[in-house]
CHARMM internal coordinates of N, CA and C (Angstrom, degrees):
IC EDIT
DIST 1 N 1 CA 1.4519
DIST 1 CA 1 C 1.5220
ANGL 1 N 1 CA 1 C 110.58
DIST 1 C 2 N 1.3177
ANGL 1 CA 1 C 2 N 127.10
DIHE 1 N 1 CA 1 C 2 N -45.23
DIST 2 N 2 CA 1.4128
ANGL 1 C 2 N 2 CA 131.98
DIHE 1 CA 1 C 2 N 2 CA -178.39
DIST 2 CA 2 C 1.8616
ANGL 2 N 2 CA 2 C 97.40
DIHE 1 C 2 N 2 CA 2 C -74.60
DIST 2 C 3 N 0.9327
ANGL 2 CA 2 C 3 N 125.91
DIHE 2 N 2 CA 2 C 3 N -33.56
DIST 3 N 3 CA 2.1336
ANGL 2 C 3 N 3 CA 105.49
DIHE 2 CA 2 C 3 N 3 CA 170.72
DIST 3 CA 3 C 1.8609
ANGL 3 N 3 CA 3 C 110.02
DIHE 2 C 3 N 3 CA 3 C -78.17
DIST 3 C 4 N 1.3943
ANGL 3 CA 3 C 4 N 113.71
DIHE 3 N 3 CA 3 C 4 N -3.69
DIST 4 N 4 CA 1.1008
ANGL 3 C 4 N 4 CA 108.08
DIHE 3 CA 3 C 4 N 4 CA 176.72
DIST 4 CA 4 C 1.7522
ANGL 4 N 4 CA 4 C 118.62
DIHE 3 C 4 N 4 CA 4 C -130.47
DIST 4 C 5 N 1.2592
ANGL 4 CA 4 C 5 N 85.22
DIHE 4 N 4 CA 4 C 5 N 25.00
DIST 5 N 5 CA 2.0567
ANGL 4 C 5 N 5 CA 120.14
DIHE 4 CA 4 C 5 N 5 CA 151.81
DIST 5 CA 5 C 1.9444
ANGL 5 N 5 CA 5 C 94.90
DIHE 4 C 5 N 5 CA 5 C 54.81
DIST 5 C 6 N 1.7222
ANGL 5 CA 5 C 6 N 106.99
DIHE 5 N 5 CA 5 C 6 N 51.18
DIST 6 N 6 CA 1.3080
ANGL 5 C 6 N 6 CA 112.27
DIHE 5 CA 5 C 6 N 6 CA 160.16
DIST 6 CA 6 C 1.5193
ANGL 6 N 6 CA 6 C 104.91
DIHE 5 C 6 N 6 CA 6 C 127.69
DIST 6 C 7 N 1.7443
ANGL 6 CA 6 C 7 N 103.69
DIHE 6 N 6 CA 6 C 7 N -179.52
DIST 7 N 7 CA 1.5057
ANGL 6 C 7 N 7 CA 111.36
DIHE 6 CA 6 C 7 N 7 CA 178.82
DIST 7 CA 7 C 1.5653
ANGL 7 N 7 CA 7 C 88.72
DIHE 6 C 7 N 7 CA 7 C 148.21
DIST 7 C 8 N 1.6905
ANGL 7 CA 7 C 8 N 82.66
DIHE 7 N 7 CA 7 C 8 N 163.12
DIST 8 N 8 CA 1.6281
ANGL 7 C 8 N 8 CA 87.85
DIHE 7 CA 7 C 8 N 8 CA -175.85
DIST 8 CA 8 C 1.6112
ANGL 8 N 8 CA 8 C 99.57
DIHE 7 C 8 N 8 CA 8 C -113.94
DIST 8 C 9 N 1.8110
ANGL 8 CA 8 C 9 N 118.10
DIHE 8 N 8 CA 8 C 9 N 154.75
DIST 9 N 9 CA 1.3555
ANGL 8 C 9 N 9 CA 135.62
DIHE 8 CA 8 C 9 N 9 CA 143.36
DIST 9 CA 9 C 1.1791
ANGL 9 N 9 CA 9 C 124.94
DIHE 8 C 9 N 9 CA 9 C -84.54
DIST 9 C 10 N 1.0501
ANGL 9 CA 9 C 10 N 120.71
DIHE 9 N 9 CA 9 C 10 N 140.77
DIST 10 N 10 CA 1.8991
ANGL 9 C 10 N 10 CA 116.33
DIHE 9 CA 9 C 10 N 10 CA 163.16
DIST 10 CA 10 C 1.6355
ANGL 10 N 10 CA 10 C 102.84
DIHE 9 C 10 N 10 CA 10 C -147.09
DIST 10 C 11 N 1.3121
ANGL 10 CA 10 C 11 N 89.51
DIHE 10 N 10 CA 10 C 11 N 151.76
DIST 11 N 11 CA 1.1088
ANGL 10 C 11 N 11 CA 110.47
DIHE 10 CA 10 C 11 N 11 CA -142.04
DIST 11 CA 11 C 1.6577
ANGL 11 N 11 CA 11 C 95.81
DIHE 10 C 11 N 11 CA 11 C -122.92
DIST 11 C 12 N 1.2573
ANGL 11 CA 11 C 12 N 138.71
DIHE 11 N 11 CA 11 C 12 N 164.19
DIST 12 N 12 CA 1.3950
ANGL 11 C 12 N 12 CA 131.95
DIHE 11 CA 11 C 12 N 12 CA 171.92
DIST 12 CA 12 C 1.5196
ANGL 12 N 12 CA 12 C 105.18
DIHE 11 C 12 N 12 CA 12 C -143.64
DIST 12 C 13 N 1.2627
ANGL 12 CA 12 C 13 N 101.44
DIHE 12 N 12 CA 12 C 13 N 125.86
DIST 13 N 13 CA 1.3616
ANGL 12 C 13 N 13 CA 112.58
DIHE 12 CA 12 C 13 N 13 CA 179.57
DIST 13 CA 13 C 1.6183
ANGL 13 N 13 CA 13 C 123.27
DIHE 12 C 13 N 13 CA 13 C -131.00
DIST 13 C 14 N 1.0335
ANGL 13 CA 13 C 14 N 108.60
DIHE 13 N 13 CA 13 C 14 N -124.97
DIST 14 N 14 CA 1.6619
ANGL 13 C 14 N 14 CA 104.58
DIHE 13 CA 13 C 14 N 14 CA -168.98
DIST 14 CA 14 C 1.5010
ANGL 14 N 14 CA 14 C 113.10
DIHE 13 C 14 N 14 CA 14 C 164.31
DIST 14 C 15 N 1.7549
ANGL 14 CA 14 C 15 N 106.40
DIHE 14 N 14 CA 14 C 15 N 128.85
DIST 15 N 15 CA 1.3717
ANGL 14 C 15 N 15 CA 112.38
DIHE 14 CA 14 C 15 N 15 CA 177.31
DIST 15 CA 15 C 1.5054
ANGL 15 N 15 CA 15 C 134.27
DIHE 14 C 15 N 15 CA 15 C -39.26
DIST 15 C 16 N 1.6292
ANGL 15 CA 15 C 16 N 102.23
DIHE 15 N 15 CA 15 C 16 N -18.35
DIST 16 N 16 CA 1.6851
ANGL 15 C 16 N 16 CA 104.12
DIHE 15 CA 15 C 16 N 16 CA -176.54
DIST 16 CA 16 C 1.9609
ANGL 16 N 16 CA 16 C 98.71
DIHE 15 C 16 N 16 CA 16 C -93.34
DIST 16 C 17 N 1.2987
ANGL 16 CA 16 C 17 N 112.74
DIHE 16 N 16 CA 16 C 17 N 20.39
DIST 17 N 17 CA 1.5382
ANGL 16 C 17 N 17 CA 117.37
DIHE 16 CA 16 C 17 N 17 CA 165.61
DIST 17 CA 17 C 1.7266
ANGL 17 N 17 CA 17 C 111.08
DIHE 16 C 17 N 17 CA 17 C -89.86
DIST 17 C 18 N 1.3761
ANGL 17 CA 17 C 18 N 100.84
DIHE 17 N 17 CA 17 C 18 N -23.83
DIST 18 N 18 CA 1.4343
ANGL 17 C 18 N 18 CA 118.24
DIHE 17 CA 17 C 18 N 18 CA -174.70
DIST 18 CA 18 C 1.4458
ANGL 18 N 18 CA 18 C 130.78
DIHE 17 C 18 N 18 CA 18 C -118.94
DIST 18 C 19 N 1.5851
ANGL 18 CA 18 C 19 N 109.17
DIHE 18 N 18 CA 18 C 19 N 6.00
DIST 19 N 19 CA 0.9536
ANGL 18 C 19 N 19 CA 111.94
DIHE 18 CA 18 C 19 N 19 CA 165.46
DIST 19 CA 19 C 1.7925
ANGL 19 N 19 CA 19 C 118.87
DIHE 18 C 19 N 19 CA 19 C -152.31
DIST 19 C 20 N 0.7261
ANGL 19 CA 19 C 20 N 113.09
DIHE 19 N 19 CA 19 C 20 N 155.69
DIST 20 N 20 CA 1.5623
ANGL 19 C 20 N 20 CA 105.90
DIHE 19 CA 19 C 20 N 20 CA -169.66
DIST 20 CA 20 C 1.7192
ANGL 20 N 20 CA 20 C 102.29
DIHE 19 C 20 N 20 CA 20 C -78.39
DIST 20 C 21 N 1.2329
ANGL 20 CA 20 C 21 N 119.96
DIHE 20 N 20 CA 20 C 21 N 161.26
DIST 21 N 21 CA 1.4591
ANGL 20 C 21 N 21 CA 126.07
DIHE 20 CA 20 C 21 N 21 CA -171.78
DIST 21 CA 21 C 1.3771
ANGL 21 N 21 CA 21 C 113.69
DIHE 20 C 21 N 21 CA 21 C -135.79
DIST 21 C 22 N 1.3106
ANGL 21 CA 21 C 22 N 133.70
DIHE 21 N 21 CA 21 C 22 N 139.07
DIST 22 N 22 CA 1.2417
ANGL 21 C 22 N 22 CA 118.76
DIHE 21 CA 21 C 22 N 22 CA 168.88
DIST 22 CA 22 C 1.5499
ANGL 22 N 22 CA 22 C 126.96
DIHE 21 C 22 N 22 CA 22 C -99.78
DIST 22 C 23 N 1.3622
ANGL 22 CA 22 C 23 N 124.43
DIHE 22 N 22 CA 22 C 23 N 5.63
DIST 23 N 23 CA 1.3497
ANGL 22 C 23 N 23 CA 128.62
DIHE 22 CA 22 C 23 N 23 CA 151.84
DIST 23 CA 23 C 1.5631
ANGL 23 N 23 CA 23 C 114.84
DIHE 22 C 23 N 23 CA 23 C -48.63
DIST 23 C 24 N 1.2848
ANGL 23 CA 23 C 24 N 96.94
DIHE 23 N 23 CA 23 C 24 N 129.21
DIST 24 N 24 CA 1.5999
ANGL 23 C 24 N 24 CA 100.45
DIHE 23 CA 23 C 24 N 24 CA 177.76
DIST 24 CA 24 C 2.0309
ANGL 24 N 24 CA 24 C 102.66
DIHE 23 C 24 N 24 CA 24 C -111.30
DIST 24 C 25 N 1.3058
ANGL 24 CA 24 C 25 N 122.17
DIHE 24 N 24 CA 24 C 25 N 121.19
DIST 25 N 25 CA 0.9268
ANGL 24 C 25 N 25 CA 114.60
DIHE 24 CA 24 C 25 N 25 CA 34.03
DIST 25 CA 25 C 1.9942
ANGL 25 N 25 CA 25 C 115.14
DIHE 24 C 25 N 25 CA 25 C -134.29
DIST 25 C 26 N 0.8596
ANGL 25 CA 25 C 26 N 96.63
DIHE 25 N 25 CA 25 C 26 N 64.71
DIST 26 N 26 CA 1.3997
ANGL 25 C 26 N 26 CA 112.61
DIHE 25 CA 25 C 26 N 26 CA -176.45
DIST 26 CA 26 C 1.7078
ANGL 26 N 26 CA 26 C 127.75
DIHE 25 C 26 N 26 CA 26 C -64.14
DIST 26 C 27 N 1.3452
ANGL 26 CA 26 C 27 N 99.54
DIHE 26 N 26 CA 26 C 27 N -21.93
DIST 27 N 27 CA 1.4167
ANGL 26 C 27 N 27 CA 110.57
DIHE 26 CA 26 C 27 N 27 CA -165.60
DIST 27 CA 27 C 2.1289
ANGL 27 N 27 CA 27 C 103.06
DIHE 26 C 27 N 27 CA 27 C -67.13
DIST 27 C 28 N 1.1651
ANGL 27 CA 27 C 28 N 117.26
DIHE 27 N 27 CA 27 C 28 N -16.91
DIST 28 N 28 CA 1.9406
ANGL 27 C 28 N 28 CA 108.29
DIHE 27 CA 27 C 28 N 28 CA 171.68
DIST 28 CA 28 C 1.5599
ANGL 28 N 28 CA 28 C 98.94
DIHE 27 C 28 N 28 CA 28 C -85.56
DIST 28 C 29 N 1.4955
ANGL 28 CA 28 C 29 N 140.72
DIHE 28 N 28 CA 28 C 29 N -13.22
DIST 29 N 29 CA 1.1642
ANGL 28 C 29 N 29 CA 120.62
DIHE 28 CA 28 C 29 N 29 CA 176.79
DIST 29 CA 29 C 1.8980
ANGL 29 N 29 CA 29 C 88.01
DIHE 28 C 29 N 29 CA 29 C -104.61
DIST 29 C 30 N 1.0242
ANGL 29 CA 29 C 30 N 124.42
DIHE 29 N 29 CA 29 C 30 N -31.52
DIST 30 N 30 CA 2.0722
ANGL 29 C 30 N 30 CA 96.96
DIHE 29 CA 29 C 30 N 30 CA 172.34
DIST 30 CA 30 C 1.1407
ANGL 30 N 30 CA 30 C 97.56
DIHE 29 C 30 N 30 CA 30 C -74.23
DIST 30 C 31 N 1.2439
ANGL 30 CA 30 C 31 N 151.92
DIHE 30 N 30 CA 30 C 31 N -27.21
DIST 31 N 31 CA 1.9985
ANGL 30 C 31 N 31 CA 137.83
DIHE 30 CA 30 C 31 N 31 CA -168.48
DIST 31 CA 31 C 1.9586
ANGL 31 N 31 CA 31 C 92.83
DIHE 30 C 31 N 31 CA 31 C -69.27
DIST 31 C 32 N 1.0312
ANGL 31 CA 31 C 32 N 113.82
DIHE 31 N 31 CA 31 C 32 N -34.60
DIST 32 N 32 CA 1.9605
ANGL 31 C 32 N 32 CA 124.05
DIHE 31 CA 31 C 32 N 32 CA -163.31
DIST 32 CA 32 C 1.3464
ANGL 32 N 32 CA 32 C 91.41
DIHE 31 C 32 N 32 CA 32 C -70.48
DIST 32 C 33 N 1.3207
ANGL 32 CA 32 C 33 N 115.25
DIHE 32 N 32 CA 32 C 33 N -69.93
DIST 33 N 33 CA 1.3750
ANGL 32 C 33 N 33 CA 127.86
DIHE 32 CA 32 C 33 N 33 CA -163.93
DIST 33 CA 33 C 1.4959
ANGL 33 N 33 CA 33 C 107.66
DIHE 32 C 33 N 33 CA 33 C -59.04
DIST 33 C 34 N 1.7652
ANGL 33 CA 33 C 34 N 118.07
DIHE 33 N 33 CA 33 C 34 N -41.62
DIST 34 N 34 CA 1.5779
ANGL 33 C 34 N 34 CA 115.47
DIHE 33 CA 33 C 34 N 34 CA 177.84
DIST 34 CA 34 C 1.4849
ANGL 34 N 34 CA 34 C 107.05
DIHE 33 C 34 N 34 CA 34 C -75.37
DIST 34 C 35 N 1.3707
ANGL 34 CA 34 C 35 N 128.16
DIHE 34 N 34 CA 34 C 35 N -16.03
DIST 35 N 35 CA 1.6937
ANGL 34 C 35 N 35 CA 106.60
DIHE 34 CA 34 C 35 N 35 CA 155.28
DIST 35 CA 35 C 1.0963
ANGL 35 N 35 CA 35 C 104.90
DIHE 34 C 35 N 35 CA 35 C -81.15
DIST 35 C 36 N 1.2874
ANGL 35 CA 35 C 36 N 159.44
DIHE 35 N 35 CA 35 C 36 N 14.84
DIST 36 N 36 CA 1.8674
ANGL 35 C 36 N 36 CA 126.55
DIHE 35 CA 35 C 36 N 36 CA -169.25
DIST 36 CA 36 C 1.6611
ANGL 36 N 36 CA 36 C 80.37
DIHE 35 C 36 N 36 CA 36 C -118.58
DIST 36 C 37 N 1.1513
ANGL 36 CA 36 C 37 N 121.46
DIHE 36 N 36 CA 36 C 37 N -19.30
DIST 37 N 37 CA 1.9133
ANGL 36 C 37 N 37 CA 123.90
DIHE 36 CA 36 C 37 N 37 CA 168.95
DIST 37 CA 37 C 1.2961
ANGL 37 N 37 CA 37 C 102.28
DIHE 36 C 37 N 37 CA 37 C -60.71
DIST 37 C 38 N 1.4197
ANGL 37 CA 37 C 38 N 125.63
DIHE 37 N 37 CA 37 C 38 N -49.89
DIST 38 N 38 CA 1.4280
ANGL 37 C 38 N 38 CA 128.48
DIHE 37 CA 37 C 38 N 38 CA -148.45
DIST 38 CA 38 C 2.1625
ANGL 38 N 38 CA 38 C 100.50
DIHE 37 C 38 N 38 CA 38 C -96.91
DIST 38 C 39 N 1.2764
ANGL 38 CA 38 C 39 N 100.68
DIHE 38 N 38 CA 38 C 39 N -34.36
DIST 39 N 39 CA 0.9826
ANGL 38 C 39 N 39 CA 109.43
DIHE 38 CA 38 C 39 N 39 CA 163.13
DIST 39 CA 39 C 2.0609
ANGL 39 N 39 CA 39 C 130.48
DIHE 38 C 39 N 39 CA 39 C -61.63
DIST 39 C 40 N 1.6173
ANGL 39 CA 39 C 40 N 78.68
DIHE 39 N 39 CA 39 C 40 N -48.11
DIST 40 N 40 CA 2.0528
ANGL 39 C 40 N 40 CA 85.33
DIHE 39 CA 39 C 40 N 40 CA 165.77
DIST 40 CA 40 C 1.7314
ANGL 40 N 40 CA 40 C 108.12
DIHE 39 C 40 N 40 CA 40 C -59.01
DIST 40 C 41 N 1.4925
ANGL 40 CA 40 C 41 N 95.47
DIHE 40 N 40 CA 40 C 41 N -49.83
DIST 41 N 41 CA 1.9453
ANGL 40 C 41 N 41 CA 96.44
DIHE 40 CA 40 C 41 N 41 CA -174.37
DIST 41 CA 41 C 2.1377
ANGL 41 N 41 CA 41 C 98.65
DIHE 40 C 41 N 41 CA 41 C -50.98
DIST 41 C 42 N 1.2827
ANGL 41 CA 41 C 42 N 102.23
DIHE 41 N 41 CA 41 C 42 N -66.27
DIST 42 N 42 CA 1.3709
ANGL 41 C 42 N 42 CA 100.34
DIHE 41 CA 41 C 42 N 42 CA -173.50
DIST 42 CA 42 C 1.5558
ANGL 42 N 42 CA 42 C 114.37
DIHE 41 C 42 N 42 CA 42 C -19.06
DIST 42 C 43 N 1.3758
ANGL 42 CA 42 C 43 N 110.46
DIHE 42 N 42 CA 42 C 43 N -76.77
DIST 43 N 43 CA 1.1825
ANGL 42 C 43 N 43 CA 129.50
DIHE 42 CA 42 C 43 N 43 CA -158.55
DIST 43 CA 43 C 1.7889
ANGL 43 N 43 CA 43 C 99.74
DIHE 42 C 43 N 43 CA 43 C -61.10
DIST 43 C 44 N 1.4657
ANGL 43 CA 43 C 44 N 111.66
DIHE 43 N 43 CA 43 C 44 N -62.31
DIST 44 N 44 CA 1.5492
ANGL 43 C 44 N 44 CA 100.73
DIHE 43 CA 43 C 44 N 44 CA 162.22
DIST 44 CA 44 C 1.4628
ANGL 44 N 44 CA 44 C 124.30
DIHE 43 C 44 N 44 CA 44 C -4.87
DIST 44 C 45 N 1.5926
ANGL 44 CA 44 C 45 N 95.32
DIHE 44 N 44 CA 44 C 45 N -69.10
DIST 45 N 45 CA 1.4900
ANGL 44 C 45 N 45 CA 103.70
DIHE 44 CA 44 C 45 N 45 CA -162.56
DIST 45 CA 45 C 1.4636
ANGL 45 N 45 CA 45 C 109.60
DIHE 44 C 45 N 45 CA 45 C -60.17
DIST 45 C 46 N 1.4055
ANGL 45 CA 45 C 46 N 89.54
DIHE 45 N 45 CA 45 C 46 N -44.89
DIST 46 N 46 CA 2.2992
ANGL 45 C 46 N 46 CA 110.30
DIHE 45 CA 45 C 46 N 46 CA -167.51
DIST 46 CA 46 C 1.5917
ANGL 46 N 46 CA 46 C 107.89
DIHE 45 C 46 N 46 CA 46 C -44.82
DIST 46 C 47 N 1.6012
ANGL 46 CA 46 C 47 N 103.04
DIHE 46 N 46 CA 46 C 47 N -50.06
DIST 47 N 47 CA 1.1180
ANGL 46 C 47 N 47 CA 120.58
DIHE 46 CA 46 C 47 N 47 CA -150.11
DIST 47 CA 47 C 1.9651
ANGL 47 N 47 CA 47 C 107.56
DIHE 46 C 47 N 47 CA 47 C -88.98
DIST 47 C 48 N 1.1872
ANGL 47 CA 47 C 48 N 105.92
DIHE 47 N 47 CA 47 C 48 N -39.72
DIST 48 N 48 CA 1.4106
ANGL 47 C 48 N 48 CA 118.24
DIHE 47 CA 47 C 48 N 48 CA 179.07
DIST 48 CA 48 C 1.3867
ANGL 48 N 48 CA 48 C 110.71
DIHE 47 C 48 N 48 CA 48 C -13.86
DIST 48 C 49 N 1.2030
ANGL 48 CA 48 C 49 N 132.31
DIHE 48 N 48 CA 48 C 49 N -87.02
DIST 49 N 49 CA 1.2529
ANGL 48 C 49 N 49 CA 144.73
DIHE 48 CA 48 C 49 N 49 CA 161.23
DIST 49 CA 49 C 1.5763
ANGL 49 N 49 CA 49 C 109.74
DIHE 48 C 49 N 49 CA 49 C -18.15
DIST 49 C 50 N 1.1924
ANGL 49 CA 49 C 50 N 121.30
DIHE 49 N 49 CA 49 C 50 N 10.71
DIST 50 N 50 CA 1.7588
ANGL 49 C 50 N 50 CA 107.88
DIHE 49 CA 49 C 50 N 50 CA -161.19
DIST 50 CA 50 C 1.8191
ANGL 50 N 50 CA 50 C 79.82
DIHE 49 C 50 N 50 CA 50 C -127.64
DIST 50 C 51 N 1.0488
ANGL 50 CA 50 C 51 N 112.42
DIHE 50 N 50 CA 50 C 51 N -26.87
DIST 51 N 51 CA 1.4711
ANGL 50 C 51 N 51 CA 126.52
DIHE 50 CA 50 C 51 N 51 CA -147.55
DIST 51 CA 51 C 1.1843
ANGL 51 N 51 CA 51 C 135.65
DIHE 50 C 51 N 51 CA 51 C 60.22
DIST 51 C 52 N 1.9730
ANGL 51 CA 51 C 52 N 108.65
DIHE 51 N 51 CA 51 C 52 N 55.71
DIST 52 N 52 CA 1.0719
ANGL 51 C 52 N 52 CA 117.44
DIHE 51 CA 51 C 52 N 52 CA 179.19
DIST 52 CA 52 C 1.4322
ANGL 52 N 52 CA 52 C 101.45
DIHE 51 C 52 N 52 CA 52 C -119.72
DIST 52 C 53 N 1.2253
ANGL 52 CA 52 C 53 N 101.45
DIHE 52 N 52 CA 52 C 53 N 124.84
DIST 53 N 53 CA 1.4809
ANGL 52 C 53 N 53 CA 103.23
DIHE 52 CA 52 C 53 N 53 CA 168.61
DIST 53 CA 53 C 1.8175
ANGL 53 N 53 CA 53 C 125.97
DIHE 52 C 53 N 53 CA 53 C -93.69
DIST 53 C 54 N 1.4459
ANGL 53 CA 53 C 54 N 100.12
DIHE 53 N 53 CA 53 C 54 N 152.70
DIST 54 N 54 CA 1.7300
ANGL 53 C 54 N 54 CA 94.43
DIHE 53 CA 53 C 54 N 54 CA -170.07
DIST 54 CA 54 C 1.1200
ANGL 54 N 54 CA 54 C 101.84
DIHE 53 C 54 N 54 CA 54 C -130.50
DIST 54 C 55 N 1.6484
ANGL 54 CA 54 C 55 N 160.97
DIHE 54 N 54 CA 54 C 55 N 99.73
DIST 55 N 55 CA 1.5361
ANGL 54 C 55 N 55 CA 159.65
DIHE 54 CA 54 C 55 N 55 CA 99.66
DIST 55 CA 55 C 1.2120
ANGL 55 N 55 CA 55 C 109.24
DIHE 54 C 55 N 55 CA 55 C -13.49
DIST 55 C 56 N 1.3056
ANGL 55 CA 55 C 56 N 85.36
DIHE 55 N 55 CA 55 C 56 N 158.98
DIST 56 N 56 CA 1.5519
ANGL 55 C 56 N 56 CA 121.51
DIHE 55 CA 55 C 56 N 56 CA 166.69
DIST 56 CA 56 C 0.9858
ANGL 56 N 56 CA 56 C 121.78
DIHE 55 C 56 N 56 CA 56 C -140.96
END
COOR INIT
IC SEED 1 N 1 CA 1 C
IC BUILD
C-alpha cells in the first residue's frame, strides 16, 4: 500500500472492545476485540502520512 501511495484497512470489531460487560464468561472475546480496536487506532495513526487509512 505505501509503493502505491495508499489504500484502505477495515477492521471488524465489536462493542464489548469498548465497553466493559458483565456477562461472565465473555471477558477473552472483549480482551481480543479491545486489541484489534487499539490495533486499528495504531495503524491509523502510523500509517496516515502514507495515505492509508484504517477503520473499524
Amino acid at each position: 500500500m505505501q509503493r502505491q501511495g495508499g489504500g484502505s484497512i477495515v477492521s471488524i470489531g465489536s462493542v464489548l472492545g469498548l465497553k466493559a460487560a458483565l456477562a461472565f464468561p465473555v471477558h477473552p472475546y472483549a480482551v481480543a476485540k479491545a486489541g484489534v480496536a487499539m490495533l486499528t487506532k495504531t495503524i491509523a495513526v502510523h500509517y496516515a502520512k502514507d495515505g492509508i487509512r484504517c477503520n473499524g
